[in-house]
Every structure is written in structure tokens, then in C-alpha cells.
C-alpha positions as a LaTeX table, in Angstrom:
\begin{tabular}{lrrr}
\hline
Residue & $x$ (\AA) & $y$ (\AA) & $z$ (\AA) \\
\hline
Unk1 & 126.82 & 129.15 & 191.85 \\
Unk2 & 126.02 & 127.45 & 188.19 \\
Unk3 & 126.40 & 123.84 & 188.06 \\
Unk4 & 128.83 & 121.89 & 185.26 \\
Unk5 & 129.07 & 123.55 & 182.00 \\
Unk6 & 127.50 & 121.36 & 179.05 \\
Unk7 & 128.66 & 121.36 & 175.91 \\
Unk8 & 124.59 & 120.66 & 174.63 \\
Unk9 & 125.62 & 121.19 & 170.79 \\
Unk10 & 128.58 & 120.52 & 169.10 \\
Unk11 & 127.89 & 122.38 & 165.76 \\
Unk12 & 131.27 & 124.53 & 165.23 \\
Unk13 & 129.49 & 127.65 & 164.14 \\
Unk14 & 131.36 & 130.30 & 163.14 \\
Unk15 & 129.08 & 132.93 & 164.44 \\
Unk16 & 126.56 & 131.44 & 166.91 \\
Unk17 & 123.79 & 134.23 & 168.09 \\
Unk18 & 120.36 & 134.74 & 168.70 \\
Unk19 & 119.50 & 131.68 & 170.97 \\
Unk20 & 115.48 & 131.88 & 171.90 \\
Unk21 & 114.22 & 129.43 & 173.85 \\
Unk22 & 110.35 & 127.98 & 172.70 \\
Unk23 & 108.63 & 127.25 & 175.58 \\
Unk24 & 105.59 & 125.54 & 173.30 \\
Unk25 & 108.32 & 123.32 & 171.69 \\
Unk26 & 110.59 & 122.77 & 174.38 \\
Unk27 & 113.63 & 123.78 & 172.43 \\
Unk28 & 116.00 & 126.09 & 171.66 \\
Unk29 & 116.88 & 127.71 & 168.48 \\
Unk30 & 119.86 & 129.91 & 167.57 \\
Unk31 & 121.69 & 131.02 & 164.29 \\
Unk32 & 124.77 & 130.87 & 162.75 \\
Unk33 & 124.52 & 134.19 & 161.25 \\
Unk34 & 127.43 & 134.07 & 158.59 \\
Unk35 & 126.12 & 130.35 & 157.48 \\
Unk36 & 122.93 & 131.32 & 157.10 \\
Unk37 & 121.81 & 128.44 & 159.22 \\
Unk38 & 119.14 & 127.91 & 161.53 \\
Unk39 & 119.61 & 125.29 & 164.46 \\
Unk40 & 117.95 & 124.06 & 167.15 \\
Unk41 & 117.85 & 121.68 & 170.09 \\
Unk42 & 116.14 & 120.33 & 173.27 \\
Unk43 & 117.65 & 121.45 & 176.60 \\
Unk44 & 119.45 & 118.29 & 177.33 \\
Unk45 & 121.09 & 118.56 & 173.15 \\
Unk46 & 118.54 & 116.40 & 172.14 \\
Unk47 & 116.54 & 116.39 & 169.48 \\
Unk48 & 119.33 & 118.78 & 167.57 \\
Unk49 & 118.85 & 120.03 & 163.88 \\
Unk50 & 119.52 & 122.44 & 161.12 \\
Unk51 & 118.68 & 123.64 & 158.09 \\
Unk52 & 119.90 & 126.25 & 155.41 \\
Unk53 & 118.07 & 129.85 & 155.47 \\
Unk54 & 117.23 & 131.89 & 152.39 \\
Unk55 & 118.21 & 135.19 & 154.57 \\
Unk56 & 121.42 & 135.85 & 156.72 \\
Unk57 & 119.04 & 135.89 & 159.83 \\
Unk58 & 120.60 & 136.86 & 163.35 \\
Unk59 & 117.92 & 136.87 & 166.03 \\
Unk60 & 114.01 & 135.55 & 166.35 \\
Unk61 & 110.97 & 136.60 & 168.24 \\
Unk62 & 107.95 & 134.36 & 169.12 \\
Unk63 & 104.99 & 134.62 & 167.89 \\
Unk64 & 103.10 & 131.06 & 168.29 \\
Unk65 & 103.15 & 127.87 & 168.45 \\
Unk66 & 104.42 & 127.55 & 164.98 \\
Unk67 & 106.36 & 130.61 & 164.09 \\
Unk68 & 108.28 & 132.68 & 164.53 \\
Unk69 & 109.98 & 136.47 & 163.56 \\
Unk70 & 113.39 & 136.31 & 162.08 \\
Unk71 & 115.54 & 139.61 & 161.86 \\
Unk72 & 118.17 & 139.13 & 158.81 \\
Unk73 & 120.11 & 140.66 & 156.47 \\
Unk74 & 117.27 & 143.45 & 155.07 \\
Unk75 & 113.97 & 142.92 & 156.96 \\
Unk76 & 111.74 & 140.86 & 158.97 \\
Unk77 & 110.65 & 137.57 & 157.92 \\
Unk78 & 107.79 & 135.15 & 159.29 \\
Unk79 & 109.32 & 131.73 & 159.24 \\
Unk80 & 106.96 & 128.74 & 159.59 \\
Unk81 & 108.80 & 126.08 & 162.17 \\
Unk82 & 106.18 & 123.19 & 160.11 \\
Unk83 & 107.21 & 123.55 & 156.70 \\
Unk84 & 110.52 & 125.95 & 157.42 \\
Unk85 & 109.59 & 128.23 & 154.95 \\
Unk86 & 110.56 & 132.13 & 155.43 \\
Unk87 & 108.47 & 134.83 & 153.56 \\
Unk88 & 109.30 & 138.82 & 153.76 \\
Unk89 & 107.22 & 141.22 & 156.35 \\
Unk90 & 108.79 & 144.01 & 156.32 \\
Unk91 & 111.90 & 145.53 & 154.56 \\
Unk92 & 114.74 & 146.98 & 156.75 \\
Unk93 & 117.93 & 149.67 & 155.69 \\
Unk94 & 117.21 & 148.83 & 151.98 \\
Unk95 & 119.53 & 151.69 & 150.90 \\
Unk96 & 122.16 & 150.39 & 152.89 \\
Unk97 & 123.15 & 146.70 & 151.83 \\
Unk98 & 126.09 & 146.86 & 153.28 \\
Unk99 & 124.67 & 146.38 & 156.86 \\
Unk100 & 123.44 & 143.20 & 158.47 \\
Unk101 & 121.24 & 143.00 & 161.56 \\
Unk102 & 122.76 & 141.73 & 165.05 \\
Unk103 & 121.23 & 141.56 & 168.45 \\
Unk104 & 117.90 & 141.19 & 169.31 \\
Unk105 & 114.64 & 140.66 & 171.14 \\
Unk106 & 111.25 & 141.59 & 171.73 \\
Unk107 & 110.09 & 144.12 & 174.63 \\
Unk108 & 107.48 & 143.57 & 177.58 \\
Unk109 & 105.21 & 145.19 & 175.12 \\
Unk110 & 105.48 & 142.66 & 172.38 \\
Unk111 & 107.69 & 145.33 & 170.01 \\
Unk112 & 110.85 & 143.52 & 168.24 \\
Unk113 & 113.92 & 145.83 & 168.93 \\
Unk114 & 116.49 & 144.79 & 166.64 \\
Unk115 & 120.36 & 146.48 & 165.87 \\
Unk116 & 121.90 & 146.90 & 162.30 \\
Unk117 & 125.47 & 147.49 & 162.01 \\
Unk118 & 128.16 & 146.87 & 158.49 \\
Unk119 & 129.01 & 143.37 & 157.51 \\
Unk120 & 132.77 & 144.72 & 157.93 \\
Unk121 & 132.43 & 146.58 & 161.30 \\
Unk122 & 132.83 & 149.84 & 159.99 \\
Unk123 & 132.48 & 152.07 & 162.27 \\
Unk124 & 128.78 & 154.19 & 163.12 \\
Unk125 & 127.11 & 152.65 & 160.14 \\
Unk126 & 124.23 & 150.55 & 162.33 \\
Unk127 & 121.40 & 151.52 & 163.94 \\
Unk128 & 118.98 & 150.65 & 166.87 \\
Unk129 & 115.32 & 149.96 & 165.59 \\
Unk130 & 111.81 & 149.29 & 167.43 \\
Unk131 & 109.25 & 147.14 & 165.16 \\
Unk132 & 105.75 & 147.35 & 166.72 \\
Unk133 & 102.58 & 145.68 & 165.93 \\
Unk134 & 101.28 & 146.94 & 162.91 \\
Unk135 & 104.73 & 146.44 & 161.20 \\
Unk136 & 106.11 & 149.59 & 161.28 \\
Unk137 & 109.45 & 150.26 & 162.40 \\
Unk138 & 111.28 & 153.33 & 164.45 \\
Unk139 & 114.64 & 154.63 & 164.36 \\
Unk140 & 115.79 & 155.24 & 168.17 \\
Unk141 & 119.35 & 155.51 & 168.06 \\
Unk142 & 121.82 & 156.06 & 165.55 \\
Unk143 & 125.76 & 155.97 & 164.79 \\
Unk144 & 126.29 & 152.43 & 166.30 \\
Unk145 & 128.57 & 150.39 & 165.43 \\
Unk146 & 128.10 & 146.65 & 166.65 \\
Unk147 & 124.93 & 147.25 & 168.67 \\
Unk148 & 124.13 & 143.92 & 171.31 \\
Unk149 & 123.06 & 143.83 & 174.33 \\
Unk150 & 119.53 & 144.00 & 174.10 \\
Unk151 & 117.51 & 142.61 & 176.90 \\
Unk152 & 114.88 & 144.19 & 179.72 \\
Unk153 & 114.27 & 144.74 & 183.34 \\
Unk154 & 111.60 & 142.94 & 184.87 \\
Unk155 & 109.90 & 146.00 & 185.88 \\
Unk156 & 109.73 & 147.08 & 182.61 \\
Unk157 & 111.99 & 150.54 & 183.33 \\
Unk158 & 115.33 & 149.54 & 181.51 \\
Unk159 & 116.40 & 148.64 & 178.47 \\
Unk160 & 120.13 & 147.75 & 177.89 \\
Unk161 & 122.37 & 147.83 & 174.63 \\
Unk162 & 126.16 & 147.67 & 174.78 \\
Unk163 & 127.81 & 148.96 & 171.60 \\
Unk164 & 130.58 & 146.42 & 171.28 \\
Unk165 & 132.90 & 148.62 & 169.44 \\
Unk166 & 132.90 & 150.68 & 173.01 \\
Unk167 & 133.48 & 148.31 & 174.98 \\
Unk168 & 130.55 & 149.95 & 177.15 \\
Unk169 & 126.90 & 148.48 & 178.61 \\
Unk170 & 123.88 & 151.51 & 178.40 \\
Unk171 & 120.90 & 151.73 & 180.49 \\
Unk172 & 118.06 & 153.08 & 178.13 \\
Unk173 & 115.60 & 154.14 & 180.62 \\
Unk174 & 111.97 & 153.57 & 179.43 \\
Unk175 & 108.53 & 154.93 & 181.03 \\
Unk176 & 107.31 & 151.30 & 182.37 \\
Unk177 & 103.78 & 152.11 & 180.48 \\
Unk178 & 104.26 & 153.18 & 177.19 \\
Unk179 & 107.92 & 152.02 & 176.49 \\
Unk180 & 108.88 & 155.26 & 175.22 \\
Unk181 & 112.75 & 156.55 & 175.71 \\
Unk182 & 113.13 & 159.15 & 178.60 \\
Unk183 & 117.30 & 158.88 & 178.76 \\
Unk184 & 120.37 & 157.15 & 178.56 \\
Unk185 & 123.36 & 156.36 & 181.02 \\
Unk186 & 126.57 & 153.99 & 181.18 \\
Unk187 & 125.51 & 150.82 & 182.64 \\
Unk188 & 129.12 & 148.84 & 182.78 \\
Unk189 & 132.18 & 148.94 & 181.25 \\
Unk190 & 135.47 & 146.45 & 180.01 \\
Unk191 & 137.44 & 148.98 & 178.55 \\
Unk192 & 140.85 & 148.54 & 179.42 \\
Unk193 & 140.26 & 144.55 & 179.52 \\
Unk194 & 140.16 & 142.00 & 176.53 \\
Unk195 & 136.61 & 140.95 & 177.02 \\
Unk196 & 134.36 & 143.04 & 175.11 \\
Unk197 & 130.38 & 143.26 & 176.34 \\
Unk198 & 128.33 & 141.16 & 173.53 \\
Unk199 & 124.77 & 139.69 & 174.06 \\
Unk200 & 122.90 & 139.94 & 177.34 \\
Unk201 & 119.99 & 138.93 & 178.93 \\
Unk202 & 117.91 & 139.77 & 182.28 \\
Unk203 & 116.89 & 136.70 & 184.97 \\
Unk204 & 113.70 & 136.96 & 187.47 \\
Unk205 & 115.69 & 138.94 & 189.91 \\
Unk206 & 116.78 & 141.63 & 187.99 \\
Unk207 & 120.59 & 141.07 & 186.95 \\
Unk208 & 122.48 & 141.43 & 183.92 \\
Unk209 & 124.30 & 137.84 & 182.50 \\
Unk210 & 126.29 & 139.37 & 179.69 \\
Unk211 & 128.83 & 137.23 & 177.24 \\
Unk212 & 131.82 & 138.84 & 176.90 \\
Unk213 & 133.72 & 138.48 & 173.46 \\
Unk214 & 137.10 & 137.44 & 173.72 \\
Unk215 & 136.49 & 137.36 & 178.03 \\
Unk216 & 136.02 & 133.34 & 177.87 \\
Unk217 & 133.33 & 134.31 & 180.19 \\
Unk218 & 129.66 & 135.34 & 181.21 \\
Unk219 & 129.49 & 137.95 & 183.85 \\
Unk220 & 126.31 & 138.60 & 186.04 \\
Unk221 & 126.03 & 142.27 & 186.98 \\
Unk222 & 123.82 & 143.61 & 189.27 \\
Unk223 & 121.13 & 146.65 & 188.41 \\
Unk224 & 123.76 & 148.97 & 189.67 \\
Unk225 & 126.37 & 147.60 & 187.29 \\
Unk226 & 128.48 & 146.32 & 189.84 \\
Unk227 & 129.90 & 142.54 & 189.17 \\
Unk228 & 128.13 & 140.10 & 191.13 \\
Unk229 & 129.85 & 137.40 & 189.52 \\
Unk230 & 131.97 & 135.23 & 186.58 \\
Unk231 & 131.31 & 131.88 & 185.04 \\
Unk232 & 134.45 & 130.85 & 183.11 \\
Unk233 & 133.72 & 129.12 & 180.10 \\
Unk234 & 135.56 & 126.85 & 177.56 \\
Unk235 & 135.59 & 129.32 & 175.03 \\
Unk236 & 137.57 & 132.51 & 174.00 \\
Unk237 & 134.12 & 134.00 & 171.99 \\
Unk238 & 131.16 & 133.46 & 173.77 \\
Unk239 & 128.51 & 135.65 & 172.04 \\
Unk240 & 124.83 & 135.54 & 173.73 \\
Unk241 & 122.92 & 133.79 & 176.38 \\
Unk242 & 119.76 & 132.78 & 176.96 \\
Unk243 & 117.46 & 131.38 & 179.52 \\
Unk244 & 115.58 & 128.15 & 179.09 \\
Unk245 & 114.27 & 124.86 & 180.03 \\
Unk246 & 111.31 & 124.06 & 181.44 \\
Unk247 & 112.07 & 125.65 & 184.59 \\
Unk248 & 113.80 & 128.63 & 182.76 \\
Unk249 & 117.00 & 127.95 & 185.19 \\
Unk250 & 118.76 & 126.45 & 182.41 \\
Unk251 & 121.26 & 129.26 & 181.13 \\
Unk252 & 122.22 & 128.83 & 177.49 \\
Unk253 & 125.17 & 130.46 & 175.28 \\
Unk254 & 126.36 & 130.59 & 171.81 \\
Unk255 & 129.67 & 131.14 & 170.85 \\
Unk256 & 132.02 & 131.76 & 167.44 \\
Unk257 & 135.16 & 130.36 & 165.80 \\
Unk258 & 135.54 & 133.25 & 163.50 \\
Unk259 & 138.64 & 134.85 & 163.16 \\
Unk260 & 140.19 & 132.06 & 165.72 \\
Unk261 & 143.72 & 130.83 & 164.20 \\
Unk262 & 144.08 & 127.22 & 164.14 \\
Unk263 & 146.68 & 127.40 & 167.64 \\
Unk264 & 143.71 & 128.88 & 169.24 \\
Unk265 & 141.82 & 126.56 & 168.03 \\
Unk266 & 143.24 & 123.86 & 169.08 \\
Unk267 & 142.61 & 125.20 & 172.91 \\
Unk268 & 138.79 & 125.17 & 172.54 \\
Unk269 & 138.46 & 122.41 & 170.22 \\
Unk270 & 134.36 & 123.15 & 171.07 \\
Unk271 & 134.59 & 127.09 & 170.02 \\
Unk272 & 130.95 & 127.81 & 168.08 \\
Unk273 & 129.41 & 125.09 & 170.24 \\
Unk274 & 126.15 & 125.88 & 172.61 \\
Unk275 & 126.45 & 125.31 & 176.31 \\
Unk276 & 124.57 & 124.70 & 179.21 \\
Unk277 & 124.50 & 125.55 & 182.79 \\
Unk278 & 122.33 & 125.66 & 185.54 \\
Unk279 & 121.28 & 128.71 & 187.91 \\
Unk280 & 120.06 & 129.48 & 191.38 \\
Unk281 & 117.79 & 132.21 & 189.49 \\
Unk282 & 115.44 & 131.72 & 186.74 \\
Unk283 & 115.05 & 133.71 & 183.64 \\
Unk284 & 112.28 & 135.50 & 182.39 \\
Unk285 & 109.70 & 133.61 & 179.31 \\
Unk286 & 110.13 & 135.64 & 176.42 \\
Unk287 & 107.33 & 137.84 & 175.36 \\
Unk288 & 105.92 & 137.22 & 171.90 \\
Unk289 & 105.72 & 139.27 & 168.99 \\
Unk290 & 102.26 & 140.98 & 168.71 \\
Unk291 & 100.46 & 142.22 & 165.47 \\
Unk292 & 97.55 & 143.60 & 165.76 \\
Unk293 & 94.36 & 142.07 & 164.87 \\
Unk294 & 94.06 & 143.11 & 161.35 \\
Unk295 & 97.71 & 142.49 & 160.62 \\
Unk296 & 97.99 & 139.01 & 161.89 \\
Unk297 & 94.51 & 137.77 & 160.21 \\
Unk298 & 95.80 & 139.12 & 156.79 \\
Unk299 & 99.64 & 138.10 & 157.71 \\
Unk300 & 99.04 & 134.60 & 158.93 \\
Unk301 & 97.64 & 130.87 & 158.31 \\
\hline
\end{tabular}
């Protein structure tokens, strides 16, 4: 069973997503998406900082040492970790400014997958997308509405996205060599509950750990759905998690204040913090972004 929950950053975001743990760096960094902020810290809250973005950015990638991809508001981005400058890759749903991206992360094959969904929730306006290596991007599902979720088996046969709106966990099952889509199935559900399924990810053994919105909780599922357990947390919204530390048995997990009144507040004085737990099961590294050849030598410093 995990260990003492941490509070590791005390930042009060109002949407916290997108934690990605740097393994080169030995910190984690995470966004608060409707601040525009990126932060970051060292697994013990050390070393903590921020810093103003030019994009509403949601979730990263790694590609070295010193970068990494951001997915925001209308594209990808390259951000530069040394000088914290962002410049534009790739535009994304530039005839539909209403939407924003959301949940994301890149696959065992080093493609970004990133949802879109409207600023205001509205309902079957976002979009699942795949960015591969030489920067082009594929539409693979459509009519979602707060797409999250997105995370991938160790044997390289599942994908899983929850629509949030649903209140329902897929299984995208992938062909283990190519990555390509061969169907689609309910995973888990929390329909009928308060917690709603938001950002997952997938530890060495297999399991789900998904926050659940509103749930005050993370819930580990097993690959056939059923619960194998519940870490309550100190928060009403926790939003994504993420492993990390050196031994990747540190789980981390953002959370939000938004839309909190100030009575619920005042229960989880710490709501939009990051926390920290340990686990009896490590995560798996994160696989980096990867152009190809001719893209990253005419892409990159």
C-alpha cells in the first residue's frame, strides 16, 4: 500500500495537468493550463519554479536533455528548458479556436497523442490526435468531449482514453508493431458515482492509476478493469498522475481549485497543489518524442 501522501508543491493552481517526469533533470514539470504557467520541481519539492508561457500549454513530451514538446492551445511547440523559450512546430484545429488541448503523452513508438476539446466543455467539439515523427498529425477519433486518459500498456497492445464527459475508461486496442487502431471497448466506468475518470497512467505491472475528478481519489485498476485499489487524497479535484523519481516508484498528481467555492475551499486548503506518494510498483520511463533525422537536424540546435 502507498506510503504518506506529500504535499511536494504548494502552488494553488487552478488547473494542474500534464505532470512529466525528466529523468535527465531529475524533476518534474506540470502546467497550470488556464495560467498559462509552466512549473516544475525535484521529487522531494525541491528545487521548485515557474514561469509564464506564451501558449495555454496542457501536456509535454520529451525529447532531450534540453527540451521538450509542449501541446497548447493551437499546436505543438518546442520549448527550450535553457533559455525557456517556446517556438511553433506544428499548427493544430486552426479553424476551431474555440478548443484547447487536454491530455496527453507520447506512445511506445515515440508518436505524441494529444486530445482537443472546447474551452467551455461543449459537448463533441474535441478530438483525439496522433503526431508522428515527421510532424504530421492524424485524426483517430472524433466527437469527444473532454478526452483524458491517455496512457499505454507495457506490452504495447492498449491504449486508454476516458472521455470525462462519460464518465467511462476505453481500451483502444493497438497492433503491438505498428501502433495502428484495430478496436475499441469499455475499459471502466463511475457513472452513477461523483468521481469522474480524468488523467491516467500505466506502472511496470500493467495497471491503470487513474485520478478521478471530484472522487478525492486515485484508483488502481487492473487490465481487466476491475478495482484493485483506492488512495484517498486531500483533495476534491485531483486531475493526473504521474510516475517519477529516480526509482520511478514515486507516484505524482496534480490537482485544481477551479470552480471550488470558498466553503470547499476551506476543506482542502492545498487544492491545485502536487503530491507525492510512494508505491510497491514502479512506473514506466516515458518514451521520447522522435523526429526523424531530417526533421530534427533542420528543427533543432
Amino acid at each position: 500500500m502507498p506510503r504518506a501522501i506529500e504535499l511536494i508543491g504548494d502552488v494553488g493552481n487552478r488547473l494542474g495537468e500534464g505532470p512529466l517526469w525528466h529523468p535527465q533533470r531529475g524533476l518534474l514539470f506540470w502546467f497550470d493550463i488556464l495560467d498559462a504557467r509552466l512549473h516544475w520541481c525535484a521529487a522531494d519539492g525541491g528545487s521548485i519554479g515557474s514561469h509564464p508561457l506564451d501558449v495555454m500549454a496542457s501536456a509535454a513530451g520529451l525529447i532531450d536533455a534540453n527540451t521538450l514538446l509542449l501541446a497548447a492551445e493551437d499546436g505543438f511547440y518546442r520549448y527550450d528548458i535553457r533559455d525557456r523559450a517556446t517556438s511553433l512546430l506544428v499548427s493544430l484545429e486552426a479553424d476551431t479556436p474555440g478548443n484547447r488541448s487536454n491530455d496527453g503523452r507520447c506512445d511506445p513508438w515515440g508518436r505524441f497523442w494529444i486530445g482537443t476539446m472546447d474551452r467551455q466543455a461543449v459537448r463533441d467539439c474535441g478530438a483525439l490526435y496522433v503526431l508522428g515523427a515527421d510532424l504530421r498529425h492524424q485524426r483517430l477519433k472524433e466527437n469527444l468531449t473532454i478526452p483524458n486518459s491517455i496512457a499505454f500498456s507495457p506490452d504495447r497492445c492498449r491504449a486508454y482514453l476516458s472521455d470525462s464527459a462519460e464518465q467511462t475508461i476505453f481500451v483502444l486496442d493497438l497492433d503491438p508493431e505498428t501502433g495502428a487502431l484495430l478496436g475499441e471497448r469499455v475499459f471502466a466506468t463511475t457513472k452513477g458515482e461523483d468521481a469522474v475518470p480524468d488523467g491516467s497512467v500505466v506502472d511496470s505491472e500493467g495497471y491503470l492509476w487513474n485520478a478521478q475528478w471530484d472522487g478525492w481519489r486515485i484508483v488502481r485498476y487492473r487490465p481487466d478493469g476491475e478495482i484493485d485499489r483506492i488512495v484517498e487524497l486531500p483533495v476534491q479535484r485531483p486531475t493526473c498522475p504521474a510516475f517519477g523519481g529516480p526509482d520511478l516508484c514515486t507516484l505524482f498528481v496534480t490537482s485544481s481549485r477551479e470552480g471550488l467555492t470558498d466553503a470547499e475551499l476551506q476543506n482542502q486548503l492545498a487544492a491545485g497543489g502536487v503530491f507525492a506518494f510512494k508505491t510497491e510498483v514502479s512506473g514506466l520511463p516515458e518514451t521520447p518524442f522522435r523526429f526523424t533525422i531530417a526533421q530534427a537536424s533542420s528543427s533543432y540546435r
